[in-house]
KOLVEX-503910 format. One record per residue: residue number from 1; residue in one letter; x, y, z of N, C-alpha, C, O, CB in turn. Coordinates in steps of 0.001 Angstrom, whole numbers, plus 500000, padded with zeros to 6 digits. Glycine has a CB too. Layout:
// residues N
<rec NUM,"A",<X,Y,Z>,<X,Y,Z>,<X,Y,Z>,<X,Y,Z>,<X,Y,Z>>
...
This chain:
// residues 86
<rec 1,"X",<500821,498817,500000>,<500000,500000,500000>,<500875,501261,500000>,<500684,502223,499255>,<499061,499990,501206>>
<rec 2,"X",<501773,501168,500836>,<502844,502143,500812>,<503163,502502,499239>,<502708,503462,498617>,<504169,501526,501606>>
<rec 3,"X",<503873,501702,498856>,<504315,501492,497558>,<503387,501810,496370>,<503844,502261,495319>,<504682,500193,497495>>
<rec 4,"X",<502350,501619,496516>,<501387,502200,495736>,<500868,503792,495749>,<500375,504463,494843>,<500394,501426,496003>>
<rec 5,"X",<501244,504197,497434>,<501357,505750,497379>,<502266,506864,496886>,<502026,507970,496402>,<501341,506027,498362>>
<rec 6,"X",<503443,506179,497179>,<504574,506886,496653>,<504559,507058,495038>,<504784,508068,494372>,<505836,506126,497107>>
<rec 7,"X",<504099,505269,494476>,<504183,505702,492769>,<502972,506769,492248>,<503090,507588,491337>,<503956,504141,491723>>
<rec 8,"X",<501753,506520,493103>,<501175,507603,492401>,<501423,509312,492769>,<501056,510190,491988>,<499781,507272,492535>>
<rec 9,"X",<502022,509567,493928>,<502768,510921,494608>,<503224,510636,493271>,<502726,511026,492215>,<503888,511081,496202>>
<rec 10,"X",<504233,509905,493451>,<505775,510335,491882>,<504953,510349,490371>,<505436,511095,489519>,<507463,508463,491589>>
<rec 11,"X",<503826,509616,490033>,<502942,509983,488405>,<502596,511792,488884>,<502830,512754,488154>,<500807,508639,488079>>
<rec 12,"X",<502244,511827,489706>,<501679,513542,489676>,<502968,514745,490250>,<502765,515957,490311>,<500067,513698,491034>>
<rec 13,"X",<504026,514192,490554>,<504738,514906,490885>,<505767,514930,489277>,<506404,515947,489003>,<505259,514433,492360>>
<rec 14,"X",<505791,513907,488503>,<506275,513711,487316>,<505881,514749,486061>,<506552,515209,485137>,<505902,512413,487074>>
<rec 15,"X",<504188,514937,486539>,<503248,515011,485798>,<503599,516504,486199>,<504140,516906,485169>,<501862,514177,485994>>
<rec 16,"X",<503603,517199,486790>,<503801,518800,487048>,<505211,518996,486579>,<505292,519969,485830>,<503618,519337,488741>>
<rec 17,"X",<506427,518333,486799>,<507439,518404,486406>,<507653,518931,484742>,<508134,519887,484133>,<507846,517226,486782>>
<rec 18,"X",<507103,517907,484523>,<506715,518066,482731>,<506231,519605,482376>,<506861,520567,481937>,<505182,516899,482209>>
<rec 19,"X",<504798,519426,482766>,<503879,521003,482382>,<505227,522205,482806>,<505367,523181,482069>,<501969,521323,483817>>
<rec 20,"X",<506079,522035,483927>,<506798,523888,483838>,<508078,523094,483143>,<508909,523947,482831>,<507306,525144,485879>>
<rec 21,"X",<508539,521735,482783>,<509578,521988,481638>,<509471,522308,480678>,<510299,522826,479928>,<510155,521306,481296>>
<rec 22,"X",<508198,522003,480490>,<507636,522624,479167>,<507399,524334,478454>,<507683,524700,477314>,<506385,522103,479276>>
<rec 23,"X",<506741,525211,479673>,<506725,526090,479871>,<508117,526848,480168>,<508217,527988,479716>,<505898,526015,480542>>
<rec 24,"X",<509204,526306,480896>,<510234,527040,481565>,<511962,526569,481084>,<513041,527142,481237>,<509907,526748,483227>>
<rec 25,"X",<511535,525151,480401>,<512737,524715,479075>,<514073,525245,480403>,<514835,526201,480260>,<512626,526144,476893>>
<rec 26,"X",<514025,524276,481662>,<515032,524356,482721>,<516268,523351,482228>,<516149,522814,481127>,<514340,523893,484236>>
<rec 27,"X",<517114,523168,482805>,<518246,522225,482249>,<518350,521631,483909>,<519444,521310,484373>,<519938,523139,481371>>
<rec 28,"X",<517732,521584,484300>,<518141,520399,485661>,<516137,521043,486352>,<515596,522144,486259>,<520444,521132,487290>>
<rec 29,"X",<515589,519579,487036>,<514830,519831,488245>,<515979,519499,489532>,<516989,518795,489514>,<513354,518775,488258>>
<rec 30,"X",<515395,520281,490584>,<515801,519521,491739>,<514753,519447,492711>,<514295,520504,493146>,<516979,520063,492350>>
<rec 31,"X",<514105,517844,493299>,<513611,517816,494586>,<514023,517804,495453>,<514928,517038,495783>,<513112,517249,494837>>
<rec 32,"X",<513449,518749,496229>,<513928,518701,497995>,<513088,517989,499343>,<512186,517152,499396>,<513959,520299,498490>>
<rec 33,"X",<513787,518692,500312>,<513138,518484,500995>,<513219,516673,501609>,<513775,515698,501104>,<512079,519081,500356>>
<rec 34,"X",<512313,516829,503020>,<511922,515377,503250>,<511437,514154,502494>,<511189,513047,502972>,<511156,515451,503921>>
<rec 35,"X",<511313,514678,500797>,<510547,513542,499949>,<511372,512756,499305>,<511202,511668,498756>,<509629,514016,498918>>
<rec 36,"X",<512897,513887,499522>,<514155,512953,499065>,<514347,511954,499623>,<514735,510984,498972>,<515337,513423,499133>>
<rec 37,"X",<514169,511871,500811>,<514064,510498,501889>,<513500,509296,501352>,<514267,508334,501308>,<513125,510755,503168>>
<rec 38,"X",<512359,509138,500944>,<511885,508125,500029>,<512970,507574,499455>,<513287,506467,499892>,<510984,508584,499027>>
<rec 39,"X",<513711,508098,498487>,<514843,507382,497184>,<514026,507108,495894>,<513182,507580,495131>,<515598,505652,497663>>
<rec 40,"X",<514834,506024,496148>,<514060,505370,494525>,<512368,504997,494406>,<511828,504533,493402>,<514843,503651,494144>>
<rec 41,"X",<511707,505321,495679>,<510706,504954,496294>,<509637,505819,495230>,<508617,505505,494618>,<510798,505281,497950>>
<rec 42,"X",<510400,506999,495354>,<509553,508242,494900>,<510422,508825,493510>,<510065,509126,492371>,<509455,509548,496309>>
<rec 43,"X",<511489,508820,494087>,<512524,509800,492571>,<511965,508681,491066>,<511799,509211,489967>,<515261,509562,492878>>
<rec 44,"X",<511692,506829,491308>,<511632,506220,489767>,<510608,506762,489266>,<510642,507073,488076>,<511487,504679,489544>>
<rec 45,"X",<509539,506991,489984>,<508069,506989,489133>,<507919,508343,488782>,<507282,508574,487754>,<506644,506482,490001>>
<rec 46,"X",<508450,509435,489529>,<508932,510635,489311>,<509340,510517,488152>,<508422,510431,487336>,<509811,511107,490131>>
<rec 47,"X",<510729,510463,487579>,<511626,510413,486616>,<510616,509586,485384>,<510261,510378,484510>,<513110,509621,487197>>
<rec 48,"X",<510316,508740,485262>,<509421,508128,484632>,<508492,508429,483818>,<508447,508163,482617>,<509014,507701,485204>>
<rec 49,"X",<507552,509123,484603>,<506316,509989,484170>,<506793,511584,483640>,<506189,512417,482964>,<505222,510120,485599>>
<rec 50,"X",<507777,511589,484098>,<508381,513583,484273>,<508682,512655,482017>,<507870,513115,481214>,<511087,514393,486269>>
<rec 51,"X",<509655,511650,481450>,<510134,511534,480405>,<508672,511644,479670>,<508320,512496,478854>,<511080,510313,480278>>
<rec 52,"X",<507864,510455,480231>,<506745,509860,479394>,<505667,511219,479436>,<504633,511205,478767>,<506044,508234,480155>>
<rec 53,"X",<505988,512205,480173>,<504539,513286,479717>,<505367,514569,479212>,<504710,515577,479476>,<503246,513854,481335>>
<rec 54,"X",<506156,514772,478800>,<506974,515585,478144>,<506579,515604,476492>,<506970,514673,475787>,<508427,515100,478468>>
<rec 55,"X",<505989,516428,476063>,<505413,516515,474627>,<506346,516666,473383>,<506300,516038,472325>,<504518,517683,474582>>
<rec 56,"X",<507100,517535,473725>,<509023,518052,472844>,<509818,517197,473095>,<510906,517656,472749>,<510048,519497,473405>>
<rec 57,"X",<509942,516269,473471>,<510983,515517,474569>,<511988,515165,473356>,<513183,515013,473609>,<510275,513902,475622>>
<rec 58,"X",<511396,515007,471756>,<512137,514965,470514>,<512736,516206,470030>,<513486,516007,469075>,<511324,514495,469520>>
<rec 59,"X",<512665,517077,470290>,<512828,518321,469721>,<513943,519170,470589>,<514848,519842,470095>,<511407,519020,469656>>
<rec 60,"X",<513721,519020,471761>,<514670,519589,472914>,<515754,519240,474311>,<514930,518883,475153>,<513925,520148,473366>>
<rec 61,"X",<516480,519196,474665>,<516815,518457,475424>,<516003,518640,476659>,<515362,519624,477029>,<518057,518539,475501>>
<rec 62,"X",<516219,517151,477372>,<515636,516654,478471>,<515945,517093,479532>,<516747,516241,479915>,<515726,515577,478582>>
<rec 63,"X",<515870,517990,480470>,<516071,518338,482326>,<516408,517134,482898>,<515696,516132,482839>,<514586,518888,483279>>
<rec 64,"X",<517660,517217,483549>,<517548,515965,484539>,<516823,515974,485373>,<516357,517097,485569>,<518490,515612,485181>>
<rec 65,"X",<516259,514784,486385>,<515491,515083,487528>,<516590,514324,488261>,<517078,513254,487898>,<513827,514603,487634>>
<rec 66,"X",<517036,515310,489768>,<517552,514786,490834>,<517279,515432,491951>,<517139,516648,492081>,<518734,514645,490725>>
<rec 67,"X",<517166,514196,493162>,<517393,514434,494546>,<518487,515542,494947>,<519570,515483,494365>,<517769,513141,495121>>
<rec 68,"X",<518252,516645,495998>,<518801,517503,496411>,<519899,516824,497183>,<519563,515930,497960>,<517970,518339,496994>>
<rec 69,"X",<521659,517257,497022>,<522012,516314,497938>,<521959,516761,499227>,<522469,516006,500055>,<523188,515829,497700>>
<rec 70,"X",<521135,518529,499916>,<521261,518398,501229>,<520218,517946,501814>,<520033,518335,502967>,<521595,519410,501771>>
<rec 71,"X",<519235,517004,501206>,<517599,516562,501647>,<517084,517496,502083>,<517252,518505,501398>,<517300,515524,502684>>
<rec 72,"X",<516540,517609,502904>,<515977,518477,503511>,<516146,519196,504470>,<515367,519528,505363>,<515335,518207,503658>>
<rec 73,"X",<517336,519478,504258>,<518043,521202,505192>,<518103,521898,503504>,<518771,522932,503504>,<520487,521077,506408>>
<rec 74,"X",<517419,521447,501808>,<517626,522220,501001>,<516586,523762,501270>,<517072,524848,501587>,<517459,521368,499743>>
<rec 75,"X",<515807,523625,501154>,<514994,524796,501456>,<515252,525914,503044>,<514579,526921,503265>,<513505,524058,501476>>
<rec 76,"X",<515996,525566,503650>,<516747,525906,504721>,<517696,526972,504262>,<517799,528163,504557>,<517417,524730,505300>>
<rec 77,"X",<518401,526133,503397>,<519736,527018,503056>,<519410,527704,501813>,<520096,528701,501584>,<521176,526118,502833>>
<rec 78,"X",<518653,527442,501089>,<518042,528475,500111>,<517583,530084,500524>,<517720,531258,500178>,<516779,527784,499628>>
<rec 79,"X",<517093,529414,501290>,<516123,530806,502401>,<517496,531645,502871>,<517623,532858,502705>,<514993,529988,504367>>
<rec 80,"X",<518512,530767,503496>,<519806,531864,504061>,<520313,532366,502748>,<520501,533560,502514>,<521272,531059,505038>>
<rec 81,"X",<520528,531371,501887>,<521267,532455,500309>,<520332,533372,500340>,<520679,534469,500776>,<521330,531727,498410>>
<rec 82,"X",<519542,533275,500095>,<518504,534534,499950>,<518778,535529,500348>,<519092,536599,499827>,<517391,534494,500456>>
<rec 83,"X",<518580,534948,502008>,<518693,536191,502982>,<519967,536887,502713>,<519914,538082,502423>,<518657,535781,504558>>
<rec 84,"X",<520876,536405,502761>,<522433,537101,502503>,<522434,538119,501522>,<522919,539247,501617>,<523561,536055,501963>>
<rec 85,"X",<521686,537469,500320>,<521835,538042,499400>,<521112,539466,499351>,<521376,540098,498328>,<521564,537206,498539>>
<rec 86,"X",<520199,540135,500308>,<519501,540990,500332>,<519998,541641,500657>,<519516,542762,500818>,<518684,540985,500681>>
């Protein structure tokens, strides 16, 4: 049951991935946060669905999708670059 939550989290988290690569033509995603924790749990079906709902996926290059490597102290330290940066 577990396992069945995470793949469908990762089809709709895949599935949004797609719609702003599409729109925003990024050269890397990165997930953060506590969902990195999962692993392959969440990042395959992610990665998966993010290739298979990509409409250009012939025409343009592909965004990687990867795990943040600070998990979830990423949005932490984003917030301090920020702040510094102000």
């Amino acid at each position: 049951m577990a396992r069945d939550a995470f793949a469908q989290i990762g089809y709709w988290l895949g599935v949004a991935m797609a719609d702003l690569a599409q729109a925003l033509d990024p050269q890397i995603l990165v997930v953060g946060g506590g969902v990195v924790d999962a692993g392959d749990l969440l990042m395959a079906p992610t990665r998966s669905t993010y290739r298979d709902q990509l409409k250009q996926r012939d025409r343009f290059p592909v965004a990687d999708v990867v795990a943040a490597e600070t998990g979830n102290t990423a949005g932490v330290l984003g917030a301090a670059d920020l702040a510094r940066r102000i």
